[in-house]
C-alpha positions as CSV (number, residue, x, y, z in Angstrom):
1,X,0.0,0.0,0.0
2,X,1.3,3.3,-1.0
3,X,2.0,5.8,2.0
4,X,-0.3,8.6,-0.2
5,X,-3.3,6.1,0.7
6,X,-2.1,5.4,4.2
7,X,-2.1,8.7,5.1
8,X,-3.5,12.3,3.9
9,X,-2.2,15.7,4.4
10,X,-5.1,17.5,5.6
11,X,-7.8,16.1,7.4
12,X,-11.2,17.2,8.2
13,X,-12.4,20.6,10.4
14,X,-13.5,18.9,13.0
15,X,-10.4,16.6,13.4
16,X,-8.4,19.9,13.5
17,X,-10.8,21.3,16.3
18,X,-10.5,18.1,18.7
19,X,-6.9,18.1,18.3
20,X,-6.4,21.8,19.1
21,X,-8.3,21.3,21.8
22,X,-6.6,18.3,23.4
23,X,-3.5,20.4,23.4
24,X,-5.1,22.6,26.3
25,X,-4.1,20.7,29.6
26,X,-7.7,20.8,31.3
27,X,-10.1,21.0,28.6
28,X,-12.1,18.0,27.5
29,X,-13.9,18.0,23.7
30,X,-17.4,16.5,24.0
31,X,-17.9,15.2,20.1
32,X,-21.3,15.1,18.8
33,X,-21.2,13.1,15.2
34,X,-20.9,9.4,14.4
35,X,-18.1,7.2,16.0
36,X,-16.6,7.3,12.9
37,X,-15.0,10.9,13.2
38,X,-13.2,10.0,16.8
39,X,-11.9,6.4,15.5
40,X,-10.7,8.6,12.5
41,X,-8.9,11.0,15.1
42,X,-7.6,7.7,16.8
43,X,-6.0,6.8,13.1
44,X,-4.6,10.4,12.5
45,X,-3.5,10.9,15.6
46,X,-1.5,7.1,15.7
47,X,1.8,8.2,16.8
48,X,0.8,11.1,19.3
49,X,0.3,10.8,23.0
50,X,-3.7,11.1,22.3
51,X,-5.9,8.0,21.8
52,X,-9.1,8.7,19.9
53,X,-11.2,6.1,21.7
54,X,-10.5,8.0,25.1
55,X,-12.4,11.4,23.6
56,X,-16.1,11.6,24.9
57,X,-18.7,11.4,22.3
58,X,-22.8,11.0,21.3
59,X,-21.7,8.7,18.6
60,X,-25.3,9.0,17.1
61,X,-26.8,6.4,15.4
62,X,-29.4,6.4,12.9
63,X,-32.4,6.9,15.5
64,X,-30.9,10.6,16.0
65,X,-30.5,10.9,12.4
66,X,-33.8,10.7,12.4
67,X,-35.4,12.2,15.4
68,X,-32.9,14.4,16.2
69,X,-29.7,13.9,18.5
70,X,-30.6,16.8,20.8
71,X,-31.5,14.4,24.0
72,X,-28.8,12.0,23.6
73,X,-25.8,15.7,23.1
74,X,-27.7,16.4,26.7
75,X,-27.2,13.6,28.0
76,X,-23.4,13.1,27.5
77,X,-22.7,16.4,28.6
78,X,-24.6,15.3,32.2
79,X,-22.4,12.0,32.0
80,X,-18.9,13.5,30.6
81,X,-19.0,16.5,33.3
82,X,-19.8,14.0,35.9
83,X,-16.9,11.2,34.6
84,X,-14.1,13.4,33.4
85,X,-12.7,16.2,35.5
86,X,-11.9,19.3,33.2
87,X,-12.0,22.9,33.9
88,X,-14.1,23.7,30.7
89,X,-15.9,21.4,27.9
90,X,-15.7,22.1,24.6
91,X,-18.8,20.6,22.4
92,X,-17.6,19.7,19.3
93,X,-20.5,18.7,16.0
94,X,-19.4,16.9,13.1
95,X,-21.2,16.8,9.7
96,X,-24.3,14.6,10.8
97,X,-25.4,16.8,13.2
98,X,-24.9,19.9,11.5
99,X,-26.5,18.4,8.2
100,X,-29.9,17.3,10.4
101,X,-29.8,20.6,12.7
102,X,-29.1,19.5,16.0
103,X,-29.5,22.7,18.6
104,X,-26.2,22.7,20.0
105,X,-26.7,26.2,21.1
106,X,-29.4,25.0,22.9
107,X,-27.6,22.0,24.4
108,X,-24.9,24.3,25.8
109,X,-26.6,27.1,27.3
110,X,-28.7,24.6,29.6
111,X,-25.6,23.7,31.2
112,X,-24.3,26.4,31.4
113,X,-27.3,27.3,33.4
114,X,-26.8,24.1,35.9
115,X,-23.2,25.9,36.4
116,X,-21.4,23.9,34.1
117,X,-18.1,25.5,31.6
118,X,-19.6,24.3,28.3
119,X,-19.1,26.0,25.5
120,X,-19.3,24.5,21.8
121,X,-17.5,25.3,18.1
122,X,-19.5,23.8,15.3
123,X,-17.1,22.0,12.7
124,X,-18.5,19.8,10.1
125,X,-15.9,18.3,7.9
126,X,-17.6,19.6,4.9
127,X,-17.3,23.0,5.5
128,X,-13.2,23.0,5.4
129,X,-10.0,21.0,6.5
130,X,-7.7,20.6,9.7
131,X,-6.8,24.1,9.6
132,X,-10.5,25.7,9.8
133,X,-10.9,23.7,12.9
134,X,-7.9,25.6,14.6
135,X,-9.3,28.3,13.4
136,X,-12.6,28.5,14.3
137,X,-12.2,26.7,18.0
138,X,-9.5,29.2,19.2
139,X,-11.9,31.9,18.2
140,X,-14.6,30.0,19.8
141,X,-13.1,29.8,23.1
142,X,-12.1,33.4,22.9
143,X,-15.6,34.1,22.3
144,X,-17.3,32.0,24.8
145,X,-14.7,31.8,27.4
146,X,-16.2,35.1,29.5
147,X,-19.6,33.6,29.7
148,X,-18.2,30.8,31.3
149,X,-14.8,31.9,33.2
150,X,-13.2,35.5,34.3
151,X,-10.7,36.7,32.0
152,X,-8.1,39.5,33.0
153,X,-8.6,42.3,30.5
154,X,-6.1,44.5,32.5
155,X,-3.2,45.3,29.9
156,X,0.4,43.9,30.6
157,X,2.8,45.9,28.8
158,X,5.7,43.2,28.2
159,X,3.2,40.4,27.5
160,X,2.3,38.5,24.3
161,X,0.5,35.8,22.4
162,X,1.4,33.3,20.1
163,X,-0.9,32.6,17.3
164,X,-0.9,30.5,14.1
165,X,1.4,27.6,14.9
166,X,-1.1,24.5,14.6
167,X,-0.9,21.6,17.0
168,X,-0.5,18.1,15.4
169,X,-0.5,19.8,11.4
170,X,2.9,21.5,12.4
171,X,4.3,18.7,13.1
172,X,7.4,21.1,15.4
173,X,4.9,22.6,16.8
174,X,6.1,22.0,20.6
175,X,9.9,22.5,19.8
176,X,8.8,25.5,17.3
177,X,6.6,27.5,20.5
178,X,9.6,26.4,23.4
179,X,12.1,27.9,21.0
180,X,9.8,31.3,20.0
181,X,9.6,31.5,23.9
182,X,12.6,31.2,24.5
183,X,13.5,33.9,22.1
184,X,11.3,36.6,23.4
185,X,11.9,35.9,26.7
186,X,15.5,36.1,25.8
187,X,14.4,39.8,25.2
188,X,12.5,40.5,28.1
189,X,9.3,39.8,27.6
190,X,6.9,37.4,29.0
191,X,5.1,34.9,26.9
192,X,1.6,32.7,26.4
193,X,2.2,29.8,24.2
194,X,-1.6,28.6,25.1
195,X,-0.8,24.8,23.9
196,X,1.2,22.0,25.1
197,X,3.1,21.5,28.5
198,X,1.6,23.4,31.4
199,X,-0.5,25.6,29.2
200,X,-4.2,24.9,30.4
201,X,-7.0,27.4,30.9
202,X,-5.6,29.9,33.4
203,X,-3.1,31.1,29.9
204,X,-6.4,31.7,27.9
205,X,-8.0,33.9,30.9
206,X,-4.8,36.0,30.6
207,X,-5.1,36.5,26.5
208,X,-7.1,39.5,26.9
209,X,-4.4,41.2,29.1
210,X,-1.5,40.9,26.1
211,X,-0.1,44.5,25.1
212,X,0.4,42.1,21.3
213,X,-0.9,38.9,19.2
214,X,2.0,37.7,17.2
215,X,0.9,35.5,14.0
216,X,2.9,32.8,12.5
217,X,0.9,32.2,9.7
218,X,-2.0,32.8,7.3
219,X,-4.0,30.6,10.4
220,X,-4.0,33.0,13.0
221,X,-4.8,36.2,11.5
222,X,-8.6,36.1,12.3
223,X,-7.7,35.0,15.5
224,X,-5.8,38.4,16.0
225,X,-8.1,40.4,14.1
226,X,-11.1,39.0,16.6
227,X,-8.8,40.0,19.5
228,X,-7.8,43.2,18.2
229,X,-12.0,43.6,17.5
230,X,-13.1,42.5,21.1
231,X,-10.0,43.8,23.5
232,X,-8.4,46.7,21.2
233,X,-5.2,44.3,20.9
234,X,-2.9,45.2,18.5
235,X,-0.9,42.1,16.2
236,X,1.7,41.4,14.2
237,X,1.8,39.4,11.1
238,X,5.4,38.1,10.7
239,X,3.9,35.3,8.2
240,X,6.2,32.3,9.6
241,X,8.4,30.7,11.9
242,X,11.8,32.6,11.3
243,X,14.2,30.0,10.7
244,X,18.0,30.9,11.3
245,X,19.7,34.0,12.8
246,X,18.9,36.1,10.1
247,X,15.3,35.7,9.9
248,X,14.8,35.7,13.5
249,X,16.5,38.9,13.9
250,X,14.4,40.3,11.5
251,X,11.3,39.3,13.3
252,X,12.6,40.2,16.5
253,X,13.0,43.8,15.1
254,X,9.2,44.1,14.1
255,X,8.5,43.2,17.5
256,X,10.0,46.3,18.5
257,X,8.3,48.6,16.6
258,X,5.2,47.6,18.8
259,X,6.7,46.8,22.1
260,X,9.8,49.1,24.1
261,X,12.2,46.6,24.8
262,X,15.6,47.3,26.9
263,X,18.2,47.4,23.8
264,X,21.5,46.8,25.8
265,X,19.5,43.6,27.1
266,X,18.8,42.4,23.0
267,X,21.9,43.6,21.4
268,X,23.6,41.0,23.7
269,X,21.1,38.3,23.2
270,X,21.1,39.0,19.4
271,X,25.1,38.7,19.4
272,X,25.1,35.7,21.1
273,X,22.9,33.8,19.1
274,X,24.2,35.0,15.9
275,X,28.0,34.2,17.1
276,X,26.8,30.3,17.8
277,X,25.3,30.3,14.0
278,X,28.2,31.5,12.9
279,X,30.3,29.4,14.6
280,X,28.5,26.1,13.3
281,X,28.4,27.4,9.4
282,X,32.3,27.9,9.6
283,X,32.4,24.0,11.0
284,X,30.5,22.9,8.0
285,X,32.5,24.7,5.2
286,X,34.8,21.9,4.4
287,X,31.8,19.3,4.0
288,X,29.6,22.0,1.5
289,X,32.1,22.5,-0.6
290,X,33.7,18.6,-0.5
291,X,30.0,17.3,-1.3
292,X,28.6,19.7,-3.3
293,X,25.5,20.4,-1.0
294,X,24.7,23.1,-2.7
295,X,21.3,21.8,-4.9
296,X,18.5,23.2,-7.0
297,X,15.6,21.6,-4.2
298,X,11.9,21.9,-3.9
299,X,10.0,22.4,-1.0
300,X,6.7,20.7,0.2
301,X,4.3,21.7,2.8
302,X,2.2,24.6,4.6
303,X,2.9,27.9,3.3
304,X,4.5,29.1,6.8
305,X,6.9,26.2,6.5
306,X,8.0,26.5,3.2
307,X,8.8,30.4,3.3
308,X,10.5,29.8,6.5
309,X,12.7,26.6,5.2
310,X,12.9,28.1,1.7
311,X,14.1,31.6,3.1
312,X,16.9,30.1,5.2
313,X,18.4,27.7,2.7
314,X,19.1,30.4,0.0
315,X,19.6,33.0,2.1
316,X,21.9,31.6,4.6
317,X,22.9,27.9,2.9
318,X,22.8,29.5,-0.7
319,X,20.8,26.6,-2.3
320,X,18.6,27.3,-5.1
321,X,15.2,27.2,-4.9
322,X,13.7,25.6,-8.1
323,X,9.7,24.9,-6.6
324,X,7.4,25.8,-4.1
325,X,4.7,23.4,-3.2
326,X,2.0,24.7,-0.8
327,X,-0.4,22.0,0.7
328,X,-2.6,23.9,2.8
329,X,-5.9,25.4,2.0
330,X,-6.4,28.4,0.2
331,X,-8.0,31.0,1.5
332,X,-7.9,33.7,-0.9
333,X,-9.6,33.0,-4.0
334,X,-8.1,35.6,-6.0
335,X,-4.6,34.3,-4.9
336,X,-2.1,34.7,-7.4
337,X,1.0,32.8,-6.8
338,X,4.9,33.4,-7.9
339,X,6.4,31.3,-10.7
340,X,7.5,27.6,-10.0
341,X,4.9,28.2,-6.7
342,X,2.0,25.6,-7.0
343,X,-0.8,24.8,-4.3
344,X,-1.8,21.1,-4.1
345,X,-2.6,18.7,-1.7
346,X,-2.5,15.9,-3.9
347,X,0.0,13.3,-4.0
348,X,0.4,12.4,-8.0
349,X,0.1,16.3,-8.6
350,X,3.4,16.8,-6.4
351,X,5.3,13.7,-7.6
352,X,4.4,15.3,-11.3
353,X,5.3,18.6,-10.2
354,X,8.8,17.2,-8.6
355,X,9.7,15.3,-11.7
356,X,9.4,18.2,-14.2
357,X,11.2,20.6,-12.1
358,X,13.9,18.2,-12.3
359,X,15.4,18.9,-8.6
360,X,18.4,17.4,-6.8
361,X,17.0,17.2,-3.4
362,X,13.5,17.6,-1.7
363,X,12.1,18.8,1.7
364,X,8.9,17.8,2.2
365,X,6.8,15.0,4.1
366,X,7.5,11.5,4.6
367,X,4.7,11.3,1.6
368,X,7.5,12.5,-0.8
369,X,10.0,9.7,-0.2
370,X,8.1,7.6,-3.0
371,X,9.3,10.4,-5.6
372,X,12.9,11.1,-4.2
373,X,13.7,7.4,-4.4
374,X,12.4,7.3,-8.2
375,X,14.4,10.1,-8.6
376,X,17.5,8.6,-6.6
377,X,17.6,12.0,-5.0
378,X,17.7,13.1,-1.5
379,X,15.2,13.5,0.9
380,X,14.2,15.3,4.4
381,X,10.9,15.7,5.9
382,X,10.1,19.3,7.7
383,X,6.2,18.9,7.6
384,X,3.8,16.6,7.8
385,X,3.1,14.0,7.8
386,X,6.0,12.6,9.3
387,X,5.5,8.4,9.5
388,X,8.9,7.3,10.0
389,X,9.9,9.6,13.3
390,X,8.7,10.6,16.2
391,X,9.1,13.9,17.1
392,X,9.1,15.2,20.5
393,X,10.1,19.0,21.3
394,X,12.0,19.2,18.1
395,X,12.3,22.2,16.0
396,X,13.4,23.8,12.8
397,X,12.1,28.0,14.3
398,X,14.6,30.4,15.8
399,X,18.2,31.0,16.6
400,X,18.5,27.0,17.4
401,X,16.2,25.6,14.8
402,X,18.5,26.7,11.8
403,X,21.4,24.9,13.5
404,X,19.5,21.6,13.6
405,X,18.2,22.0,10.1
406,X,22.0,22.2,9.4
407,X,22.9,19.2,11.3
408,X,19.7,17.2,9.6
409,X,20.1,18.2,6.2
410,X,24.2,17.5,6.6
411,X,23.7,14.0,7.1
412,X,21.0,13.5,5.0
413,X,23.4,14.8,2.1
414,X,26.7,13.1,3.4
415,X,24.9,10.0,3.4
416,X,23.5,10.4,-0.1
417,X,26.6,11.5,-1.9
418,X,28.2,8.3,0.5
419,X,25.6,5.8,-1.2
420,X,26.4,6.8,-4.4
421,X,30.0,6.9,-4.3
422,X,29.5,3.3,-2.7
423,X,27.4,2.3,-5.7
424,X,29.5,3.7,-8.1
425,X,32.4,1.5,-6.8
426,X,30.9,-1.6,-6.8
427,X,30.1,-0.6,-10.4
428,X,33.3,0.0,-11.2
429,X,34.5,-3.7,-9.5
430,X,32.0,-5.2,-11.7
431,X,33.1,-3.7,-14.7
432,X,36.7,-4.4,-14.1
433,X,35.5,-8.2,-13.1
434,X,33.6,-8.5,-16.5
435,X,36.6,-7.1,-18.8
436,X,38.8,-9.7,-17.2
């Protein structure tokens, strides 16, 4: 079986939602649909420390179809709340429910009433993919978290939130957030991931108190412009995760044009960071002009990650950038992209695109190793789907994140060139065997 059947790049709305929302230590999705969307989050979610089976859910059968799934929505609410400890519930529909007109609405202000933090985010599959339900939950909770909970609308002038980096569809996106936080906290000021380790509800009371909403990518920018709608917060789009020194000091000067930071204090962080770059380029000089790593590649992914990769290796490695393959949504209908730029989620349509552009070396997902090894080319993954790794805290953003992405793409090249030169040998014994 192929790996393109085994497993897609962008799955439903609602599988985007429940994830998202799993990623906030203390919060508990309530999914009202068919058991078929949470054993489909079970699949997708194979590798991660979340099992699909363990999410609460209606799973409606065709007697709700029918006559409506209302009755049995309120009665796992009453059964979840009582079972599962969580500091807020998040009701999440799926496309039978929605299609049939289940009162969610309905469902969710009655408990509220009996004192319960319910709140719900309606995300049918048909109405978009993975990234939608990131989206639209995070602007959900924002919404509905004040009926529910206090927030602290009291501005903090050195505070901030991250927006745009999506759990599970980045697949660094726990290394990517520890290494932004690290970076601004480098500078002095103080910082609300909102998922992963330690982040649970009290860090989504706080997001009304941030002096600015930093995006990472196209994915966040309603969530800002909501915030920046409902508590006058101002944001930043810096478009993607900078990866390498020079990026990252270019986004960490944009942050100062909205926030006074001490500039004894970044100068010195700045210096240092750049100085260990630096240090590790001059280390790899002998092996990038020994092996030739300097390639025509393409790149394969979400939009954020491909600028990001794509900026650092020609700006910084000096590879040459011969395509651009987005694999996220669009959400611009009018979108006009740059030559050799193509926007595709399908499998055959990227393999096709990768073989005409004729490249020596792809980044891309582990769906691309099919291609590469047609193409006897190399090949390293920076988004997902990644099937062949785990990945922990790792991470390809910031001052660090270049330096790995160095290390990575190092071997993957030695060993290549290694192969080859093996090959090539043996070859050449045979040859020399065959004239004798």
């Amino acid at each position: 079986m192929s790996q393109g059947i085994e497993k897609s790049r962008n799955s439903c709305a609602l599988q985007g939602a429940i994830s998202t929302v799993l990623e906030i230590e203390g919060v508990v999705p309530i999914v009202h649909s068919t058991a078929g969307c949470t054993i489909q989050q079970m699949i997708g979610n194979k590798v991660s420390n979340h099992n699909g089976f363990d999410i609460p859910a209606t799973n409606i059968i065709e007697k709700q179809v029918i006559f409506g799934g209302g009755s049995r929505l309120r009665e796992q609410i009453k059964n979840t709340v009582k079972v599962i400890e969580g500091e807020l519930y998040v009701v999440l529909t799926g496309c039978t429910p929605e299609l049939v007109g289940d009162d969610v609405i309905t469902m969710t202000k009655e408990s509220q009433e009996q004192g319960e933090s319910v709140i719900y985010f309606k995300a049918p599959g048909f109405k978009g993919k993975f990234h939608l339900g990131y989206e639209g939950v995070v602007n959900a909770i924002i919404d509905q978290l004040p009926t529910v909970k206090e927030v602290n609308t009291s501005k903090r002038a050195d505070f901030v939130n991250i927006w745009g980096i999506i759990p599970k569809q980045d697949i660094h996106w726990q290394g990517d957030l520890e290494e932004i936080k690290r970076i601004l906290e480098g500078i002095g000021l103080q910082v609300n991931t909102l998922f992963g380790l330690g982040q649970g509800i009290e860090a989504w009371q706080e997001v009304p108190a941030a002096a600015l909403n930093i995006v990472f990518s196209k994915r966040g920018i309603r969530i800002a412009e909501n915030l920046e709608k409902k508590y006058d917060t101002p944001f930043v789009n810096v478009q993607a995760i900078p990866t390498g020194a020079k990026d990252t000091i270019n986004f960490i000067e944009k942050i100062t044009d909205f926030i006074d930071i001490d500039r004894e204090r970044l100068e010195k962080f700045i210096h240092i960071e750049k100085a260990r770059e630096e240090y590790w380029l001059n280390s790899l000089l002998n092996l990038y002009v020994d092996y030739n790593f300097q390639r025509t590649f393409g790149i394969v992914g979400d939009e954020s990650t491909v600028y990001s990769i794509n900026s650092f290796l020609t700006k910084t490695l000096g590879l040459l950038s011969n395509v651009k393959i987005f694999t996220d949504p669009m959400q611009d209908e009018n979108e006009i992209l740059a030559n050799n730029t193509y926007r595709t989620d399908t499998l055959n349509e990227i393999q096709e695109i990768l073989r005409e552009h004729q490249v020596e070396l792809v980044l891309g997902s582990s769906l691309e190793k099919d291609i590469c090894e047609e193409l006897n080319i190399p090949w390293q993954v920076i988004s997902f789907p990644e099937l062949e790794k785990v990945i922990l805290s790792k991470s390809y953003g910031g001052f660090k994140g270049g330096v790995r992405l160095l290390e990575d793409l190092s071997t993957i090249l030695l060993s290549h060139e290694r192969k080859l030169q093996q090959k090539n040998k043996v070859n050449l014994q045979l040859l020399n065997f065959v004239e004798l």
